[in-house]
C-alpha positions as CSV (number, residue, x, y, z in Angstrom):
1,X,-37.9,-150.7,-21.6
2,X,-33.7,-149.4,-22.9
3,X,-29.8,-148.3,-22.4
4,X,-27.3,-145.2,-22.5
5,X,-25.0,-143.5,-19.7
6,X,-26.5,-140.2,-18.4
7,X,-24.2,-137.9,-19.7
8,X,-26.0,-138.8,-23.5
9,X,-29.5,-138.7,-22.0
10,X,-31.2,-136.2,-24.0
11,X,-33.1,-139.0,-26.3
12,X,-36.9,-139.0,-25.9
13,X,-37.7,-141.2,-23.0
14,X,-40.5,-144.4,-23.3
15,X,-42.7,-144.7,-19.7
16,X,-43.9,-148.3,-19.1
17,X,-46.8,-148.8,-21.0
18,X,-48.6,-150.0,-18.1
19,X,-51.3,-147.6,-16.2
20,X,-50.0,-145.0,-13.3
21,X,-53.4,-142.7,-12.8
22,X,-53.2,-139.0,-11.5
23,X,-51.6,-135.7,-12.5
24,X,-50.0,-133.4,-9.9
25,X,-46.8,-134.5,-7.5
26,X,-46.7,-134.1,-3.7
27,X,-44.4,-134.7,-1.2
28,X,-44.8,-135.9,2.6
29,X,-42.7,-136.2,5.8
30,X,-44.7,-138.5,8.4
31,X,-43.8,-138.7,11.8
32,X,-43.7,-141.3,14.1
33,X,-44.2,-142.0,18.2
34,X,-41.2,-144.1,20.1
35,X,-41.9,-147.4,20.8
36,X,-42.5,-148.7,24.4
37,X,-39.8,-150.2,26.4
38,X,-39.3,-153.8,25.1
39,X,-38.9,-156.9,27.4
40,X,-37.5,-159.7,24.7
41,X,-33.6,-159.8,23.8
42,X,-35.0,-159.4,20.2
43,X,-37.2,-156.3,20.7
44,X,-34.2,-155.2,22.5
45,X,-32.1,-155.5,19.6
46,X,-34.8,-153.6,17.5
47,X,-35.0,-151.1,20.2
48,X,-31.3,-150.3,19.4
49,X,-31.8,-150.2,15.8
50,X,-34.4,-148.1,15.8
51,X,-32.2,-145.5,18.1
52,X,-29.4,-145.9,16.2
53,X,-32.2,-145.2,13.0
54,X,-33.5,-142.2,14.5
55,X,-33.5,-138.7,12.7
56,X,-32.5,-140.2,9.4
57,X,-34.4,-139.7,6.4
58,X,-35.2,-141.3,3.0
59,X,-37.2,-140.3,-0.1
60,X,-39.1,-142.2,-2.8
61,X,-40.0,-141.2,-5.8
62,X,-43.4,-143.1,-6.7
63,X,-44.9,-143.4,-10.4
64,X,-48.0,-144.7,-9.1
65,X,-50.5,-141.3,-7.6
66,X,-53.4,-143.7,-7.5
67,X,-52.0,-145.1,-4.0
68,X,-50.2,-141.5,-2.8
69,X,-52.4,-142.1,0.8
70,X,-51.6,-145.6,1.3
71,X,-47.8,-145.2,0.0
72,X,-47.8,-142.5,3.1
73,X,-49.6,-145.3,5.4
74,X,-46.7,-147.8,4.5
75,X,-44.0,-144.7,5.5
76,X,-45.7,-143.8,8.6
77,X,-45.6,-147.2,10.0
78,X,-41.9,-147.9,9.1
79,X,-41.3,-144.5,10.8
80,X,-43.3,-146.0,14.1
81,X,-41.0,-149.0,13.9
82,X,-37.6,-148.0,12.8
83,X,-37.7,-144.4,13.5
84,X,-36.4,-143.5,9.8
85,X,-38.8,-140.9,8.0
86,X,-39.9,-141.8,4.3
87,X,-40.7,-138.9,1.8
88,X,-42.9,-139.9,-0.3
89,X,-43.1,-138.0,-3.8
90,X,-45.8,-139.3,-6.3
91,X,-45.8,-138.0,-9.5
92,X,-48.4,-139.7,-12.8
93,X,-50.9,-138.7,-15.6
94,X,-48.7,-136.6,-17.6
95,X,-45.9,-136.4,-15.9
96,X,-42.2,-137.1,-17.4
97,X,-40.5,-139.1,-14.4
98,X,-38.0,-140.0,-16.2
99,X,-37.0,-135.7,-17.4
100,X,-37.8,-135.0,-13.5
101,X,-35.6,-137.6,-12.2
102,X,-33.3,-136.3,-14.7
103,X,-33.3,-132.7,-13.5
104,X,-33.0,-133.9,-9.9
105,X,-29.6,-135.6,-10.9
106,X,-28.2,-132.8,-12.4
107,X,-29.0,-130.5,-9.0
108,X,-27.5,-133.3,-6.8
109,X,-30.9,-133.9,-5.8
110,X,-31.9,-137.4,-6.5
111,X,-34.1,-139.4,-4.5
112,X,-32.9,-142.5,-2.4
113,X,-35.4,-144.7,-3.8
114,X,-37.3,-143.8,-7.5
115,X,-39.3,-146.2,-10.2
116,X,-38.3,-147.2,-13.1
117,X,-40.7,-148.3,-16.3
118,X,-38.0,-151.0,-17.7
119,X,-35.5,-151.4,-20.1
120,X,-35.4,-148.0,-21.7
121,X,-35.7,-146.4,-17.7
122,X,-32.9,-148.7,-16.1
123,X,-30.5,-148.2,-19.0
124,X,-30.4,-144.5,-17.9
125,X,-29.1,-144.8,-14.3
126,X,-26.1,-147.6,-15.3
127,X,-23.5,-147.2,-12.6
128,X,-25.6,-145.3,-10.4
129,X,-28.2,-147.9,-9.1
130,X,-27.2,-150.5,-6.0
131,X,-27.0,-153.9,-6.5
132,X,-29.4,-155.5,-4.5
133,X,-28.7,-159.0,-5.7
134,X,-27.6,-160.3,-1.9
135,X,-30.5,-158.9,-0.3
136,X,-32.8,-161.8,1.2
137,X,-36.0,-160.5,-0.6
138,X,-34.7,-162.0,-3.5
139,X,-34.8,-165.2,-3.1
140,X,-39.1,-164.8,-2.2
141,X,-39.6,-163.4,-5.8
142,X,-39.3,-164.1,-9.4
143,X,-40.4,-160.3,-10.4
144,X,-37.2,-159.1,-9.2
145,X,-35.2,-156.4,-12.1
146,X,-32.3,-157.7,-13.5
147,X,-29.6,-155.7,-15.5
148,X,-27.9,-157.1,-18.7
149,X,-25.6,-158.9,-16.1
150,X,-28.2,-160.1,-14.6
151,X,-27.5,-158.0,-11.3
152,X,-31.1,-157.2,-9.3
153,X,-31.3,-153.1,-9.6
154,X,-35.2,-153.4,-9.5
155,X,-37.4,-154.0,-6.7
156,X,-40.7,-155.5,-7.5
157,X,-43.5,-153.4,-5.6
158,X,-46.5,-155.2,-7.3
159,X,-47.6,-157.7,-9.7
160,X,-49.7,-157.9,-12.5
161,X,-50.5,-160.4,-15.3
162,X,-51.3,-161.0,-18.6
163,X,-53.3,-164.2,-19.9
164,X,-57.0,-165.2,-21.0
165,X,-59.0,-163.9,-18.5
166,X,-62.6,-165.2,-18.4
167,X,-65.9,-165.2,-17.0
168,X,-66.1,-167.7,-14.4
169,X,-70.0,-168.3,-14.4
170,X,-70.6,-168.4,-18.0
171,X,-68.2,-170.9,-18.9
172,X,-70.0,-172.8,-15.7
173,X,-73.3,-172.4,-17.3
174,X,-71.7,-173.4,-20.8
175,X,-70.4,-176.7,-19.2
176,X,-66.9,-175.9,-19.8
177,X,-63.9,-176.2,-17.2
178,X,-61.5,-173.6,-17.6
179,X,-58.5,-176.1,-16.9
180,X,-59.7,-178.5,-19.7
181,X,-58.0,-175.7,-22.2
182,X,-54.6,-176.8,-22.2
183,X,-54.2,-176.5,-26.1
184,X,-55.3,-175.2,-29.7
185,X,-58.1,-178.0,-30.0
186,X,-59.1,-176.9,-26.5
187,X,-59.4,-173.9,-26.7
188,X,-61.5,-174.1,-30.9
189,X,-63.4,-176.6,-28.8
190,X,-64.5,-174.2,-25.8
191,X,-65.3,-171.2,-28.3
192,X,-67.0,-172.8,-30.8
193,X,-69.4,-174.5,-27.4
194,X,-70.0,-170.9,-26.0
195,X,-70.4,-169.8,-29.7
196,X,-73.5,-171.9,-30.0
197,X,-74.7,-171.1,-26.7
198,X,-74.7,-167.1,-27.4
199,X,-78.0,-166.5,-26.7
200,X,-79.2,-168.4,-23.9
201,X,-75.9,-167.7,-22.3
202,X,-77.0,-163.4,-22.9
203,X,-73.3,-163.1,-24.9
204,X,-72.6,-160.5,-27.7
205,X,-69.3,-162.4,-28.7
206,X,-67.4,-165.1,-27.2
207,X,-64.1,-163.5,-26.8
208,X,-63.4,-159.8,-26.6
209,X,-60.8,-158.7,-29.0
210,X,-59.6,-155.6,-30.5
211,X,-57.3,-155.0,-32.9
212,X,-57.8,-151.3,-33.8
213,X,-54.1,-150.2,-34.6
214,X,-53.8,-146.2,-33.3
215,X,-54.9,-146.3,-29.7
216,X,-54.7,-150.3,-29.0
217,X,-51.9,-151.0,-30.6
218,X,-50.0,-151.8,-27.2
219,X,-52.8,-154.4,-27.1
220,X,-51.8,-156.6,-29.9
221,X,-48.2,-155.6,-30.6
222,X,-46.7,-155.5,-27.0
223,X,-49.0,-157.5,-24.6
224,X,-50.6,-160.0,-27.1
225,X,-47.1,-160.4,-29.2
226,X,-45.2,-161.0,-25.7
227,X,-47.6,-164.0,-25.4
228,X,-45.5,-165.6,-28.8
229,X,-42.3,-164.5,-27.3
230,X,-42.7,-165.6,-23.6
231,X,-45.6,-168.0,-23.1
232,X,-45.0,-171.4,-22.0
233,X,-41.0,-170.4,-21.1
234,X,-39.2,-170.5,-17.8
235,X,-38.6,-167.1,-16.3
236,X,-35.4,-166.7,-17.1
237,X,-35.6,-167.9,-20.7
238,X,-35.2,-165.4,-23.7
239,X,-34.9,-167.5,-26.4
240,X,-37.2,-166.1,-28.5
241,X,-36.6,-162.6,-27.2
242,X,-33.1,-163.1,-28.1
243,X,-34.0,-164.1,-31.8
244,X,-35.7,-160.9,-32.3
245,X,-32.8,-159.2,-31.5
246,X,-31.4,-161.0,-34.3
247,X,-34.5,-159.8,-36.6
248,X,-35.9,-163.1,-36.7
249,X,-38.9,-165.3,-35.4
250,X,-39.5,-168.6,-34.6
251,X,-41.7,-169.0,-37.5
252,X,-43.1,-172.8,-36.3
253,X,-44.0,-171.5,-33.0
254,X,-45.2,-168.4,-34.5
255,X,-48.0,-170.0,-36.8
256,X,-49.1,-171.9,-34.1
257,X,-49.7,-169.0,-32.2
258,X,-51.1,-167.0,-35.4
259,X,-53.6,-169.7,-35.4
260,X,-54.6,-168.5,-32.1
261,X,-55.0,-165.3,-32.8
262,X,-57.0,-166.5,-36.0
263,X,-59.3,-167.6,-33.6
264,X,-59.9,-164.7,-31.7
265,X,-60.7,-162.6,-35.2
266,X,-63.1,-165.1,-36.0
267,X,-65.1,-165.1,-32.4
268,X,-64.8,-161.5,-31.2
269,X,-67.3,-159.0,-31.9
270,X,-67.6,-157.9,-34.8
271,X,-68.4,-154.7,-34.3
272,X,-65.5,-153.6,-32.5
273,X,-62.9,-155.6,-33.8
274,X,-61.0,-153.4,-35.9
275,X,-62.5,-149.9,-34.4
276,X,-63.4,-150.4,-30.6
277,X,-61.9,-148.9,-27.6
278,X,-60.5,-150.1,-24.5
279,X,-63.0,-149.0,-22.6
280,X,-66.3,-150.7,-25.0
281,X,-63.8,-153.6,-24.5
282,X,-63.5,-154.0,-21.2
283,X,-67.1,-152.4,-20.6
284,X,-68.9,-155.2,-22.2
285,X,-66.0,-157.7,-20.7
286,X,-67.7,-156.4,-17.3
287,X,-71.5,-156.6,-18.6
288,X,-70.8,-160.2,-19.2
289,X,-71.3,-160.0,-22.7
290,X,-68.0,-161.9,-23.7
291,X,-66.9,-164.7,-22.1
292,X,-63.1,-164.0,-22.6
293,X,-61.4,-161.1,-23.0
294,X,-58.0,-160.2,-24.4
295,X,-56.3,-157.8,-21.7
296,X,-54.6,-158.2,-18.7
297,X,-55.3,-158.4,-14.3
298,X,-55.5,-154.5,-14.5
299,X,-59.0,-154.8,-15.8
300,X,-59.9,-155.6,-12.2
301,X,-59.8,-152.3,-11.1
302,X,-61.6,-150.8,-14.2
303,X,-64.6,-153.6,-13.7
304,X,-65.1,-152.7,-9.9
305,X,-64.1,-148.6,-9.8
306,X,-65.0,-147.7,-14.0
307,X,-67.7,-150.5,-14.9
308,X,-69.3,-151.2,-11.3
309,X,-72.2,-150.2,-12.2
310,X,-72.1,-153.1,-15.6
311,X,-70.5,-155.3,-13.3
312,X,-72.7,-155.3,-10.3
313,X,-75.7,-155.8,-13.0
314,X,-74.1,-158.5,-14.5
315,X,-74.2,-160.6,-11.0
316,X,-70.7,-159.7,-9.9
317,X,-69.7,-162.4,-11.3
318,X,-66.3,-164.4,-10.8
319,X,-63.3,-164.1,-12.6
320,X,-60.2,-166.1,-13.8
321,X,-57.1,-166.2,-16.3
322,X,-56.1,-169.2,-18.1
323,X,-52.7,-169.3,-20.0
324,X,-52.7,-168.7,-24.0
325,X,-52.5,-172.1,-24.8
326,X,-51.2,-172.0,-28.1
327,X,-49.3,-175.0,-28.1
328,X,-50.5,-178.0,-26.2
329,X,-49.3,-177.9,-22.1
330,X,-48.4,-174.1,-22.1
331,X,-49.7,-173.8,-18.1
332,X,-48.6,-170.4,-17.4
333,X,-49.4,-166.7,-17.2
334,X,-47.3,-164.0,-17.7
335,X,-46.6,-162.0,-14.6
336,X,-44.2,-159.0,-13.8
337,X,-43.9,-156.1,-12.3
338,X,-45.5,-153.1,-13.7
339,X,-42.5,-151.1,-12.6
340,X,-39.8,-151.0,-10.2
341,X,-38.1,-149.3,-7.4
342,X,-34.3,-148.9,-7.6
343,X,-31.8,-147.7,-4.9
344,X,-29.8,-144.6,-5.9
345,X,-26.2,-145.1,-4.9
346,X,-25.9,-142.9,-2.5
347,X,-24.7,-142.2,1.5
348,X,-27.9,-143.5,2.4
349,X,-28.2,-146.7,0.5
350,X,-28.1,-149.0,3.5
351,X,-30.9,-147.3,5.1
352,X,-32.4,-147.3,1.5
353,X,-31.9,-151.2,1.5
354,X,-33.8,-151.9,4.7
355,X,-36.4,-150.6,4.6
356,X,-37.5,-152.3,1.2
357,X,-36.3,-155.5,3.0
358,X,-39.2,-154.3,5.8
359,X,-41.2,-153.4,2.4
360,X,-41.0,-157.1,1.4
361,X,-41.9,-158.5,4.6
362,X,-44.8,-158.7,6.6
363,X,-45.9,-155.8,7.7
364,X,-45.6,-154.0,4.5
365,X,-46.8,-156.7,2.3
366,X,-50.3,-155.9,4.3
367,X,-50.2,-152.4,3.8
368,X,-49.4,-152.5,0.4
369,X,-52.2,-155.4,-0.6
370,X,-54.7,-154.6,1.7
371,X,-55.0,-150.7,1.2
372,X,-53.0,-150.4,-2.0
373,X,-55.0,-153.3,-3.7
374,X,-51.0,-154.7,-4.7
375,X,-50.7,-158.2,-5.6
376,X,-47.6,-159.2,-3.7
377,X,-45.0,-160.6,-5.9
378,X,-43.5,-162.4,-2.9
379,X,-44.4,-166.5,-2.5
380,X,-43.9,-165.8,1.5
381,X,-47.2,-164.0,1.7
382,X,-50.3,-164.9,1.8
383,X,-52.2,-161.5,2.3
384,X,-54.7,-161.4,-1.0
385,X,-55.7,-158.3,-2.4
386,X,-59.4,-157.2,-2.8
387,X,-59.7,-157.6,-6.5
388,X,-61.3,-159.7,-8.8
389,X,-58.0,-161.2,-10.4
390,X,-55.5,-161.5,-7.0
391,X,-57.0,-164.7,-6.4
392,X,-55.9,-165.8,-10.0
393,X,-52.8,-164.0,-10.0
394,X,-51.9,-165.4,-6.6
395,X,-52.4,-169.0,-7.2
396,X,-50.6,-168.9,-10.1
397,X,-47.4,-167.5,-8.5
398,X,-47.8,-169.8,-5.7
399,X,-47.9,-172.9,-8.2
400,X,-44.8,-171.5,-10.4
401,X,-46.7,-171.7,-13.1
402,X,-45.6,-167.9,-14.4
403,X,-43.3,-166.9,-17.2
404,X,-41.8,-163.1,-17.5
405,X,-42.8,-160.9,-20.3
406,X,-39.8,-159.4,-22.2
407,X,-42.2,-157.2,-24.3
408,X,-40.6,-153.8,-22.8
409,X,-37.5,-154.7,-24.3
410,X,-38.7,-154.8,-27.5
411,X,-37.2,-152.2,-30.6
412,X,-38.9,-149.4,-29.9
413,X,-41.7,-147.8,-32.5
414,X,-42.6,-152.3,-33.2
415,X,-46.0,-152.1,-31.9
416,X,-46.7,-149.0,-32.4
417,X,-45.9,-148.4,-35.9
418,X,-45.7,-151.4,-37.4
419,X,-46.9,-154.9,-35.3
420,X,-50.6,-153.2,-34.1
421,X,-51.1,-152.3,-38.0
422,X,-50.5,-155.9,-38.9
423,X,-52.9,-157.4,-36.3
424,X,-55.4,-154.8,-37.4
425,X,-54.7,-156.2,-41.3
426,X,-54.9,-159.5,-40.0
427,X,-58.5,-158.7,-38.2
428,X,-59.7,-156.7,-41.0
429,X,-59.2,-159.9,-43.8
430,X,-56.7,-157.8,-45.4
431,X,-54.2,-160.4,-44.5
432,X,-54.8,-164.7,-44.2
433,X,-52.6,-166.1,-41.8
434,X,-49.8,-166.7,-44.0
435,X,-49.7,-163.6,-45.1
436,X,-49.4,-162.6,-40.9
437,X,-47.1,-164.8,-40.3
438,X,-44.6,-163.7,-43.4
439,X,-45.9,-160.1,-42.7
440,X,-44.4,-160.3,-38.8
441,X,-41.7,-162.1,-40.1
442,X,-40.4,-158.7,-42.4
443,X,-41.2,-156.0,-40.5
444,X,-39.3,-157.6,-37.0
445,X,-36.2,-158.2,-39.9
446,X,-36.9,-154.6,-41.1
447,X,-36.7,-152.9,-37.7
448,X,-34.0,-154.8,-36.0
449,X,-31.8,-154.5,-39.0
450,X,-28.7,-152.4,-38.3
């Protein structure tokens, strides 16, 4: 995710790599009904707010189609409360956002509200977005966007996360508590248990790993490379980020975690280690024949929609996320918001501003978990969301035991034509771990240089 004014953006645009289903856009204006006479001082107040409110319009652009109904449920009941209509326009699949949003600025017709991917999105709208820094939401969230100046110009709507997710009741069976790995030895230890426990424990492979360079490479070089660059790290630290910037890597750190990743080539399945797909991947993930599995919490939705029928024949079983314990005590996970909404800086900003504050709150927080399936990236809420890694997700965020992933950021064309090849090398025995690690080390140099 990356940075230019708009009168030079006619470079090819990167979407965040994360999933936004669907195809088609719509748009919808929702109506509301006027709220009954109130009797308290503060419903009063709102009373007034809402009439002062009324007629007024806003429009969102959303990136997300999969949750076009329940985005319209969330605008309908602001409506019924403040009296403010919310368009909502969902656009995904193949859609270029980024072009449309585009086209709409140069029509002076841009939306009050619209997502942004990251980096490469954000850097497209400077001195056009709002800076919602002051805004009280902030202070309930670490997934709020931050700009180079470390202004907030991204609101997060959701949260998702990346770690070791596993299968709860094997590792049960297998006599092994998931927060006994805290570390390397650990984590050798718990595999190479569940490795001799393959059969009676009805496993194919302990962990699920795929390195296959064209169609996963956002796999190994963006998610599972983030891990080396953010896991174990405060939210708001970038040293290692920074030090790519610089075409370097921590090269201690960086065998430790190549060690790690040594592990997974030796106990993931064969078979599909250098030439599976996503979907075997997570497909077997859900017909419990792995007991870990390299992706992130938006398998949840693949394993109960894509894979119920695996899943539910596997026992339903539970599932959890444990950090990538490369190094001894790294407790967290990596969380962040898929994508972001930003405020347009426009005439109708501060209605704009208001009703994401309402977003963040409450009532919308229910909405947006309960029917969207959302994970709320607020620590105020409690609302859980009816997936099989919210719980995780959740408790984690809760316990501030998160770190941010700075992956988006990364030089464009890394993973995909150059990092993913090097895992697949790595997988495939064409490279030992030195060779990875020295490997990593030349193309980061190569592509940063300049």
């Amino acid at each position: 995710m990356k940075k230019r004014n708009l009168a030079l953006m006619t470079a090819a645009l990167v979407l965040a790599l994360t999933a936004c289903g669907g195809g088609s856009s719509s748009e919808t204006k929702v109506s509301g009904e006027t709220d009954k006479a109130e009797t308290t001082k503060a419903d009063e107040g709102k009373s007034e707010e809402k009439k002062s409110s009324a007629g007024k319009e806003l429009r969102l652009v959303n990136g997300k189609i999969e949750v076009d109904a329940q985005l319209k449920e969330l605008a309908a009941a602001y409506e019924k409360e403040t009296g403010v209509k919310v368009n909502i326009e969902s656009m995904g699949g193949g859609i270029d956002i980024q072009g449309t949003l585009k086209g709409y600025f140069q029509a002076d017709n841009m939306p009050d509200i619209f997502v942004n991917g990251g980096d490469t999105d954000f850097k497209n709208w400077e001195g056009h977005l709002v800076d919602m820094s002051n805004e009280k939401w902030v202070s309930d969230t670490e997934a709020a966007y931050k700009d180079k100046d470390g202004k907030v110009v991204g609101f997060p709507y959701t949260t998702e996360a990346i770690g070791l997710a596993y299968n709860a009741d094997v590792l049960e069976k297998a006599g092994i508590d998931p927060k006994s790995i805290t570390g390397p030895d650990s984590m050798k230890k718990a595999f190479e248990t569940l490795d001799s426990k393959k059969d009676e424990l009805g496993l194919t492979a302990v962990v699920g790993y795929v390195a296959e360079a064209t169609n996963l490479y956002w796999s190994t070089g963006n998610h599972l490379f983030g891990v080396y660059e953010d896991g174990g790290l405060k939210r708001d630290d970038t040293k290692y980020f920074d030090l790519l910037e610089q075409g370097k890597i921590d090269k201690d750190r960086f065998s430790k975690y190549a060690d790690m990743v040594e592990l997974f080539n030796k106990y993931a399945d064969p078979s599909l280690l250098v030439s599976g797909t996503y979907d075997q991947q997570i497909q077997n993930f859900s017909a419990g024949k792995y007991a870990f599995v390299t992706q992130g919490s938006w398998i949840g939705a693949t394993m109960t929609n894509d894979d119920k029928e695996q899943y539910e024949a596997a026992g339903k079983f539970k599932v959890g996320m444990i950090p990538y314990a490369f190094e001894e005590g790294i407790d967290t996970i990596q969380t962040n918001s898929p994508s972001w909404w930003a405020v347009f800086d426009n005439d109708n900003k501060e209605e704009a501003l208001k009703f994401l504050q309402w977003v963040s709150e409450d009532e919308g927080q229910k909405i947006l978990v309960e029917k969207a399936g959302f994970v709320s990236p607020f620590k105020s809420i409690s609302y859980v969301a009816d997936d099989p890694f919210a719980q995780t997700i959740t408790d984690y965020t809760k316990a501030g035991k998160t770190s941010a992933w700075h992956w988006l950021g990364n030089k464009e064309g890394l993973a995909q034509n150059a990092l993913g090849v090097v895992y697949q090398d790595f997988a495939s025995g064409n490279l030992d771990k030195a060779k990875f690690v020295d490997t990593v080390e030349k193309v980061v140099a190569q592509y940063y240089a300049g």
